[in-house]
Phi, psi and omega in degrees: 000117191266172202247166167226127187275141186311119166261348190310132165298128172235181178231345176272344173279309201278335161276325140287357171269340179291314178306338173266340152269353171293305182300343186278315189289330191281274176329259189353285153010275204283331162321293137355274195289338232237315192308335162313293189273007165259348179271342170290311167306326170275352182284324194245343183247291204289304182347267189308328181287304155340269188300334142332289182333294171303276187333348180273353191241007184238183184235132166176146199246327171122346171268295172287168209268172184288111152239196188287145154210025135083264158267008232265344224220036124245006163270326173265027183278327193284358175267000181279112193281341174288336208282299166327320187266329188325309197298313176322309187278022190233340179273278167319332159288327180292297155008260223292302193271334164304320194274326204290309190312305182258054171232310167300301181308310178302293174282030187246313193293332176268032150295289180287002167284348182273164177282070198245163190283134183060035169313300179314322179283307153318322195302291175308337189286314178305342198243355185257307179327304175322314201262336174302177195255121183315310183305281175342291185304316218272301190277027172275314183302296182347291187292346185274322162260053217273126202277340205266289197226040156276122175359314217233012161275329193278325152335296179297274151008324186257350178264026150106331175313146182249142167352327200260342156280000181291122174314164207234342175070253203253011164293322215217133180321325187270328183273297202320000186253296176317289191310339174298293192312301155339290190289343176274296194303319180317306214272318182251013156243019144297330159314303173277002198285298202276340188269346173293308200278341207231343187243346189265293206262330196063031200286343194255018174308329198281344183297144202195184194250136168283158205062354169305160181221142139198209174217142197266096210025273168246011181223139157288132199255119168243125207263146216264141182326315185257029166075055184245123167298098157297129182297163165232105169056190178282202199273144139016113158273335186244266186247101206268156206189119174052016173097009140223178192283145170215161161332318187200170158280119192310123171117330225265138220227144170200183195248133162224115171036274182223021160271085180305164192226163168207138178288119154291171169287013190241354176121025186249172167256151175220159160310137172255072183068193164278238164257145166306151174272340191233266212245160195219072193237124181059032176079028178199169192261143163192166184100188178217018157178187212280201181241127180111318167313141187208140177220173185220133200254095200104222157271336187299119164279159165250185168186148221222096178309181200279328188278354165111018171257170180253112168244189181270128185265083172076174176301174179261164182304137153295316180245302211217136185233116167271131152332301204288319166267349211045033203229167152309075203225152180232026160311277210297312172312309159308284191314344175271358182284297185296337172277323145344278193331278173328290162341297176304325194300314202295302200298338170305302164299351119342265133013287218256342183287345183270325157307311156323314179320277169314323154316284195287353175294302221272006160304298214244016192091210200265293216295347155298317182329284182310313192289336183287299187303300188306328190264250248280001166328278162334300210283332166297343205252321196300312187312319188275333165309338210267323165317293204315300199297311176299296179340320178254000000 
């Protein structure tokens, strides 16, 4: 069965291959830029630390040929008497020279925090051993400490030491340790002198970019030429915010009457949309009606609480709940009670004379008749004084 190769047209392989030399050209680039000093390191650093590495596990004199030697040449570092003063002499320099080192740095930093003639200038003068070239520095020392004719053997010689006693420095077995450890503090506690000073004692809190701001609680703070935090006039009364005073805390919500408000980011208060219709709380609209307002649910009187709700004002009405006032009241009602009533009375008499009426026809004839007729006369004249009377 022979196979047919997919000839199917697609559109994302001719779009995806311009995207991948795009991304190949990008990389390459950035590579680029990084490859000088990462092709240095790896040719002078990693290398030789690789091949150190390899090298505890070979035999090689740099002449004869290489051979394996599996553990061997770490079993016989304990039998080494240089591998034994090294390590000693590696243990004692650190002893010495770490605590001297952040001991020198503290105090050069609460020095140069202080306001002394020529800061700037130390401050940078501080920072260069670090930055000089290790040869350079090495043979300089040499020379500041030179057994024959150096500064700092001819110094001593003039404050009265005698000659036959002048230390040999880095000449003589008992000073060369002294003279490394010297020349290490030296060279390296310009480094730690600011991460020292800011994290331990905080004395260098005042070190600062000039012109920078900020605020100290309520009072704004400005930092000073020679990188010190300066008060800037007095404190805040409400909020200090980027180093100066503002109104409110950005973000932050209130009420002006029935305006809700938000604290901008520069410190203002602004309008929130428009005004609540009712309640203004906590910078938003709420409730459903005004405080103070009364109504009646019903029979219910209401009364409209400070937060915008309605609640029940007392028991509810017997007769009559006014809207308007919200209250009880029972005028209109009692007069349509009494007037009923009277109305009714007539119509009752009424009533009862037309009946008498009808009695006496079929009793007694038309002069019942007639007698009849006058008592239902009555009993209409009485309804109508009584109509009359609810009327007014």
């Amino acid at each position: 069965m022979s196979s047919v190769a997919d000839t199917t047209y697609d559109p994302s392989r001719a779009v995806s291959a311009p995207k991948r030399s795009a991304q190949w050209r990008k990389l390459l680039v950035a590579y680029s830029f990084i490859a000088p000093n990462f092709l240095g390191f790896t040719i002078f650093t990693l290398g030789p630390i690789l091949f150190s590495f390899a090298l505890a596990f070979l035999h090689w004199d740099g002449s004869n040929p290489i051979t394996f030697a599996g553990l061997d040449n770490f079993w016989r570092l304990f039998s080494d008497s240089a591998f034994i003063a090294a390590l000693w002499n590696t243990i004692l320099y650190t002893v010495l020279s770490v605590p001297l080192t952040l001991v020198c740095a503290l105090g050069l930093a609460l020095l140069l925090n202080q306001k002394i003639p020529g800061r700037n200038f130390l401050r940078t003068a501080m920072f260069f051993p670090y930055v000089a070239s290790l040869v350079a520095v090495a043979v300089v020392w040499n020379m500041l400490f030179n057994p024959e004719m150096g500064p700092v053997n001819m110094v001593l010689y003039t404050l009265g030491v005698d000659p036959r006693h002048l230390p040999r420095w880095a000449a003589d077995k008992n000073w060369a340790m002294i003279t490394v450890v010297l020349f290490g503090a030296w060279k390296s506690m310009g480094t730690p002198c600011p991460f020292v000073c800011s994290s331990t004692t905080g004395a260098c809190a005042g070190v600062c970019t000039p012109g920078a701001k900020q605020c100290s609680s309520l009072q704004p703070q400005l930092c000073d030429a020679n990188g010190a935090w300066q008060n800037m006039g007095t404190a805040c009364p409400m909020v200090c915010t980027g180093g100066s005073c503002t109104a409110c805390t950005p973000n932050s919500k209130q009420c002006n009457g029935l305006q809700p408000q938000v604290c901008s980011s520069a410190g203002a208060w602004q309008s929130m949309g428009t005004a609540c219709p009712y309640v203004c709380a906590s910078g938003a609209c709420t409730g459903t009606c005004t405080p103070g307002a009364k109504q009646c649910s019903g029979m219910q009187p209401q009364l409209c609480d400070a937060t915008g709700t309605w609640k029940n004002s007392g028991s509810a009405c017997q007769f009559v709940c006014s809207a308007a006032a919200g209250t009880c009241t029972g005028t209109a009602i009692f007069g349509t009670v009494v007037v009923g009533t009277r109305a009714a009375l007539g119509a009752e008499l009424a009533a009862r004379s037309t009946g008498r009426a009808f009695m006496s026809i079929a009793a007694s004839g038309c002069a019942g008749s007639a007698r009849a007729e006058a008592d239902a006369a009555v009993g209409a004249r009485g309804s109508a004084e009584l109509e009359g009377d609810a009327c007014e």
